[in-house]
C-alpha positions in Angstrom: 0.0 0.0 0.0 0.7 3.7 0.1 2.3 3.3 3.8 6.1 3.9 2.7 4.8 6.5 0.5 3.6 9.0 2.9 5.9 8.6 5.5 8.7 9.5 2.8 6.6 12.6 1.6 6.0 13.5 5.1 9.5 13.1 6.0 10.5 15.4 3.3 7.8 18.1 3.9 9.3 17.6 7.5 12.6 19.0 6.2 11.1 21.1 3.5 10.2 22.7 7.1 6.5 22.5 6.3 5.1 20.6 9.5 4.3 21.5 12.6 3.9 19.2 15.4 2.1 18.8 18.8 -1.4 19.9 19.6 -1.5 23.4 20.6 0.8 24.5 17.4 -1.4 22.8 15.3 -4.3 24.4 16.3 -2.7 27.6 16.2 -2.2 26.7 12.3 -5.1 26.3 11.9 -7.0 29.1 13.6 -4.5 31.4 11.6 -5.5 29.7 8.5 -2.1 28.3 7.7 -2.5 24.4 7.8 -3.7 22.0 4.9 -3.6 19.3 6.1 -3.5 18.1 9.9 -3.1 14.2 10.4 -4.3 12.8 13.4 -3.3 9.2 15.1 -5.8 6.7 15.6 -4.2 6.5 19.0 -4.8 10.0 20.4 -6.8 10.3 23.6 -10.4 11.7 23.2 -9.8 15.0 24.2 -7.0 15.4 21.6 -9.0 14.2 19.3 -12.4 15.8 19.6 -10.2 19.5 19.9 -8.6 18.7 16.7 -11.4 17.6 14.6 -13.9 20.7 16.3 -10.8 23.3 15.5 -10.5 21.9 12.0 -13.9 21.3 11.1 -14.9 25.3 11.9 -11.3 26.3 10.0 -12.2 23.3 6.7 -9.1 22.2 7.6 -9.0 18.7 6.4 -8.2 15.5 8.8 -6.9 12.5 8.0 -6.1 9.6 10.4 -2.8 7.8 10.5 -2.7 4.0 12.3 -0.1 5.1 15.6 1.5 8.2 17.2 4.9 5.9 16.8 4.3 6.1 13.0 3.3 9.5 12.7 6.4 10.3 15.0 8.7 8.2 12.9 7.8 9.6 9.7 9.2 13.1 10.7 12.4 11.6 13.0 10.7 12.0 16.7 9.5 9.5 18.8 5.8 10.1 19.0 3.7 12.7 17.5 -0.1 12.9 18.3 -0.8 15.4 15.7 0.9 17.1 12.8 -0.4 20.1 10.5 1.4 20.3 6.8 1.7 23.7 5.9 2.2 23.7 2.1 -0.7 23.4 -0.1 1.8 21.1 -3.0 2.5 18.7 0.4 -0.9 18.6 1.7 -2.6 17.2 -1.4 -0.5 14.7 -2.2 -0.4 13.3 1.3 -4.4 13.4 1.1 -3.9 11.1 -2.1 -2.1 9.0 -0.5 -4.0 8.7 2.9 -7.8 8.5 1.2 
């Protein structure tokens, strides 16, 4: 599948320096209009969740899920990452192609 695929891509918007990570930079993306894409782990704990998806669904930010913080984390060379916004419309899309 596409797994490989969007960890690279994210990886590389990672150092393209077009992701932000943890939950209350996120949402400051996306209040300020500046994320297009926030991915979310399957793993984050209800509050982080239902925060993320409220903030982005009154912003039209789009949310895709990932399987595990540990992957999500991975993908961008941390540990574990809960949440991630991509901040370049070019990154954003193509990550949503791969994650649908």
């Amino acid at each position: 599948m596409n797994q490989q695929k969007w960890k690279s891509l994210l990886g590389l918007a990672n150092r393209a320096r077009k992701v932000i990570s943890g939950e209350e930079l996120v949402i400051k993306e996306v209040r300020q209009n500046r994320a297009k894409l926030v991915l979310l782990s399957k793993d984050a704990s209800d509050n982080t969740r239902k925060k993320v998806t409220d903030k982005c669904r009154s912003y039209n930010t789009p949310v895709v899920h990932v399987e595990s913080r540990y992957e999500l984390g991975h993908a961008i060379g941390k540990d574990a990452r809960v949440v991630v916004a991509v901040t370049e419309q070019g990154f954003a899309a193509k990550l949503k192609d791969l994650l649908d």
